[in-house]
C-alpha positions as CSV (number, residue, x, y, z in Angstrom):
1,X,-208.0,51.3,54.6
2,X,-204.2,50.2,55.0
3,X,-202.0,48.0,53.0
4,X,-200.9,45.2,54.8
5,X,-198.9,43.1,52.3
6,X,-198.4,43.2,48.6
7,X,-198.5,39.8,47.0
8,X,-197.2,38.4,43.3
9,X,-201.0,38.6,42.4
10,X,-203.0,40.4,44.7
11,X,-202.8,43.5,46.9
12,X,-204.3,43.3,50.8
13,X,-206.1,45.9,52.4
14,X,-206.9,46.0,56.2
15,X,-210.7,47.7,56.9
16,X,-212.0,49.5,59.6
17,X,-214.8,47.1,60.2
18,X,-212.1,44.4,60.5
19,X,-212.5,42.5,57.2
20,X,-210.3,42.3,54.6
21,X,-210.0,44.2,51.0
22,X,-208.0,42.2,47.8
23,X,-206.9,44.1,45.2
24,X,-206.9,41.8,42.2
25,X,-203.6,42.4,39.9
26,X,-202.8,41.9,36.2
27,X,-200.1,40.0,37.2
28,X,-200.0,35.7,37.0
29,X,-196.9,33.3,38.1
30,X,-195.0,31.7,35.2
31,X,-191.7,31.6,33.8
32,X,-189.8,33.5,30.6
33,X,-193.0,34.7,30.2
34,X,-195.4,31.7,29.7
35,X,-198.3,31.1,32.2
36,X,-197.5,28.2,34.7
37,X,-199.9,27.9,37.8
38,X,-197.4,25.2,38.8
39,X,-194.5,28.8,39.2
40,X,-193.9,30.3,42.1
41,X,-192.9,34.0,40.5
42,X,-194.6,36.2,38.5
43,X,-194.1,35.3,34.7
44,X,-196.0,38.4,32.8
45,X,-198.8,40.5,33.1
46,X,-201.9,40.2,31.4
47,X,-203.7,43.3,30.1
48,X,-207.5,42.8,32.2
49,X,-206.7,39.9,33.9
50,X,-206.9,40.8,37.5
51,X,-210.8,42.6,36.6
52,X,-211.5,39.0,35.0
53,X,-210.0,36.8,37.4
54,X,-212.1,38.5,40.0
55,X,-215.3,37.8,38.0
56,X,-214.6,34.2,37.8
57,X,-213.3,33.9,41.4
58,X,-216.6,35.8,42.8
59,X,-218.9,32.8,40.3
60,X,-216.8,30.5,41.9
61,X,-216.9,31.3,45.3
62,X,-220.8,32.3,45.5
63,X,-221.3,28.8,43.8
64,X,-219.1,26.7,46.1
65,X,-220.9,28.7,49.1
66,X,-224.1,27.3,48.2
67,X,-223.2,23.9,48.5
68,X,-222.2,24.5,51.9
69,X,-218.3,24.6,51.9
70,X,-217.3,27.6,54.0
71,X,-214.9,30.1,52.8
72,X,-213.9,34.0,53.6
73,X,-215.6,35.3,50.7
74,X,-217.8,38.4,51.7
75,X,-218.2,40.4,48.8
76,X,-217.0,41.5,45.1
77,X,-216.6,44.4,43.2
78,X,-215.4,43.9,40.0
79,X,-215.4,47.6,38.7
80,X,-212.9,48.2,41.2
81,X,-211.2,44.8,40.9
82,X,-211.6,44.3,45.1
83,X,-213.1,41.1,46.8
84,X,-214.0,41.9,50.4
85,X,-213.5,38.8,53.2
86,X,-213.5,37.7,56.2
87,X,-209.8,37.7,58.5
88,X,-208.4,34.1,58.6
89,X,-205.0,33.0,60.0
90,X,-203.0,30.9,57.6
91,X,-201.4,27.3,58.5
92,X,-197.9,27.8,59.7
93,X,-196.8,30.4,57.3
94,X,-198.9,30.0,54.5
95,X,-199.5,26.0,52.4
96,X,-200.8,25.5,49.0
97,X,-203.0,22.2,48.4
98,X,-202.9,21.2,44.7
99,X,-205.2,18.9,43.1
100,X,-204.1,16.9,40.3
101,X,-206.4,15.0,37.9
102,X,-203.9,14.5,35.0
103,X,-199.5,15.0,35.1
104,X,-198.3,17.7,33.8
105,X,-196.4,20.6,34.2
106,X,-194.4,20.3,37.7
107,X,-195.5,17.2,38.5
108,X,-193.8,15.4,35.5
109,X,-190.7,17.5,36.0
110,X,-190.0,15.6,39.6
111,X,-191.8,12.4,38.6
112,X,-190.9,11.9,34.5
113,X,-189.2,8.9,35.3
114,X,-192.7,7.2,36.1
115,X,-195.3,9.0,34.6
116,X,-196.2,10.6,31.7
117,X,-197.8,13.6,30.4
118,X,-201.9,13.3,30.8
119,X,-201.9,9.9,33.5
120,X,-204.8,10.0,35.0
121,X,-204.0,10.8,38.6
122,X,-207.4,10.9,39.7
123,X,-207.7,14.1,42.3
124,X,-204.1,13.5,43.7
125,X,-203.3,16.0,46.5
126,X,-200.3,17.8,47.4
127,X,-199.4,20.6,50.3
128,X,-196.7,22.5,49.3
129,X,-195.5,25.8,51.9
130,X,-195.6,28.9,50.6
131,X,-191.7,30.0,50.3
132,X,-190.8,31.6,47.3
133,X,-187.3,32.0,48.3
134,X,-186.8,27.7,48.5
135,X,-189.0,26.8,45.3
136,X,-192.8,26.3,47.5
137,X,-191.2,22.8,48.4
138,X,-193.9,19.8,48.4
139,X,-194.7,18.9,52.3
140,X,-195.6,15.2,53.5
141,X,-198.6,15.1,55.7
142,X,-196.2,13.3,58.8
143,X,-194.5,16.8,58.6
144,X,-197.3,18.9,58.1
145,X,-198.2,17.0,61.8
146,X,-194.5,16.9,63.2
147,X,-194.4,20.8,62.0
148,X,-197.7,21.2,63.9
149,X,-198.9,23.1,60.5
150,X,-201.9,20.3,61.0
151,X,-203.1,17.9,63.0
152,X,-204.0,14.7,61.4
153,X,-207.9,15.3,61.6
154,X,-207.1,18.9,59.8
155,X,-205.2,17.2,57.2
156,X,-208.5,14.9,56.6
157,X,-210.3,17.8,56.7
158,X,-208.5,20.3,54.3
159,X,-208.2,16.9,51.7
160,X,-211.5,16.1,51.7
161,X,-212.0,19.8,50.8
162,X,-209.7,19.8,48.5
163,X,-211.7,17.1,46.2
164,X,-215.3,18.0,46.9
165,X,-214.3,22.0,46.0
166,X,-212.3,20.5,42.7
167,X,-215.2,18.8,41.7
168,X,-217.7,21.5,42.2
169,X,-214.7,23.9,39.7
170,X,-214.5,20.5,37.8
171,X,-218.3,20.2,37.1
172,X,-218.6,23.4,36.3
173,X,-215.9,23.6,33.6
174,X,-216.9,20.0,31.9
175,X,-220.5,21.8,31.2
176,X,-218.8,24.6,29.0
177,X,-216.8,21.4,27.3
178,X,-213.7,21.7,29.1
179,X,-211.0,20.1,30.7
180,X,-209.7,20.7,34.5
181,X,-206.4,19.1,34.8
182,X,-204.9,20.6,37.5
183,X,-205.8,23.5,40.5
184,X,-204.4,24.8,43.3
185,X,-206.2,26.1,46.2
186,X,-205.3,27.9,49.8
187,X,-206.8,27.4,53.1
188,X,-206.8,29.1,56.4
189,X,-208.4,29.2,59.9
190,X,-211.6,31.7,60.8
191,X,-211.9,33.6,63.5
192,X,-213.7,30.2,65.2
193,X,-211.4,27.8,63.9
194,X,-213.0,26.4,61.2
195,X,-211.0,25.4,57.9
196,X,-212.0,27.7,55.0
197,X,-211.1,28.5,51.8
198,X,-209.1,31.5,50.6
199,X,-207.4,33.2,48.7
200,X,-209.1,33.4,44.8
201,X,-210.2,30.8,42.2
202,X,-209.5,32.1,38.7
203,X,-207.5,30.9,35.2
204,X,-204.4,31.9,37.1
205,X,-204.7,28.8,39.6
206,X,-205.9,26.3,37.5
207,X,-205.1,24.6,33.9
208,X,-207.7,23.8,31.8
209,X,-207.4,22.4,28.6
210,X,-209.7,22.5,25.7
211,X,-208.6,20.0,22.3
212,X,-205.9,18.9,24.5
213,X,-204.5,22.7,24.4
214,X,-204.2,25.1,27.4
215,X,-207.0,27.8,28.0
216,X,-205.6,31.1,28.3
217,X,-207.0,32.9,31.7
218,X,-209.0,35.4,30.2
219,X,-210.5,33.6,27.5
220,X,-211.7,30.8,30.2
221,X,-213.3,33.9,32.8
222,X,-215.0,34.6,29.7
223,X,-216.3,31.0,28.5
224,X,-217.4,30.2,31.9
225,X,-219.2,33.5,32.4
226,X,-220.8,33.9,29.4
227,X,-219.6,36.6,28.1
């Protein structure tokens, strides 16, 4: 097993059999030391979180499976903290694809002039590219084409994704009597050229609200899996 690339989150681990090994960290992106899935850096570490985050991304990902999405999820082993998946290759250089069902956070920091905190925006979607160095800046899909990131039947694609996988998280988070407000998710190619999801699905990519206040990451892991 070889490192291949240390990440703000996650550690990646090439395999003999050609599949990939994540090592899920304590680590989550924020600012001055307050969670923000909207950052681009890493904000604080969390005592646990990366063992939790792992158990919710493996619910997740095992549920979205069954409904037929595809995505490079093999295997997890929580006691470890490592998710085992399949080899993709990433658009361009990496994106992020945020869904937004109600402003907040970033979104009202570029758009506060016209909206305000908790509009409905009804499963909005934004690409952003993955480039810590220039902020993850926001992409429009005539670039993502001009770029040739994606073509325009990709971009249909990966939205479309975007919402029915949203909903799925969504639907399973209103049953514990909670709030989604906003996600973001990754994407990348298999080895036969189908979009897939990536990447994890855990309290440190999503905010979810509960009496109108944010859910902490570990405390959702545990509300959604029982524990």
């Amino acid at each position: 097993m070889q490192k291949i690339y240390e990440g703000k989150t996650k550690t990646v681990y090439q395999l003999d059999d050609g599949n990939i090994k994540l090592f899920f960290k304590d680590d989550v992106t924020g600012k001055d030391g307050v969670f923000d899935p909207g950052e681009n850096q890493v904000g604080l570490t969390i005592k646990d979180n990366g063992y939790y985050g792992l158990l919710m991304t493996k619910l997740m990902f095992e549920k979205i499976e069954q409904t037929g999405i595809s995505t490079h999820y093999i295997s997890a082993n929580p006691d470890e903290r490592t998710m085992t998946v399949k080899p993709v290759t990433v658009f361009g250089k990496g994106i992020e694809v945020i869904c937004r069902l109600k402003a907040t956070g970033s979104f009202i920091r570029r758009y506060g002039e016209y909206a305000k905190d908790g509009d409905i925006l009804d499963y909005y979607v934004e690409v952003s590219l993955k480039d810590d160095e220039k902020g993850d800046p926001f992409i429009s899909e005539e670039l993502l084409e001009k770029f040739k990131i994606l073509d325009k039947d990709e971009y249909k694609t990966l939205e479309k994704a975007t919402k029915d996988i949203t909903k799925i998280i969504q639907k399973t988070i209103e049953d514990k009597k909670l709030e989604l407000i906003d996600i973001k998710l990754e994407f990348g190619r298999d080895r036969q050229g189908n979009i897939v999801l990536i990447e994890e699905i855990s309290g440190g990519n999503m905010r979810v609200y509960k009496d109108e206040k944010s859910v902490k990451t570990i405390e959702l892991s545990k509300i959604l899996l029982d524990m």
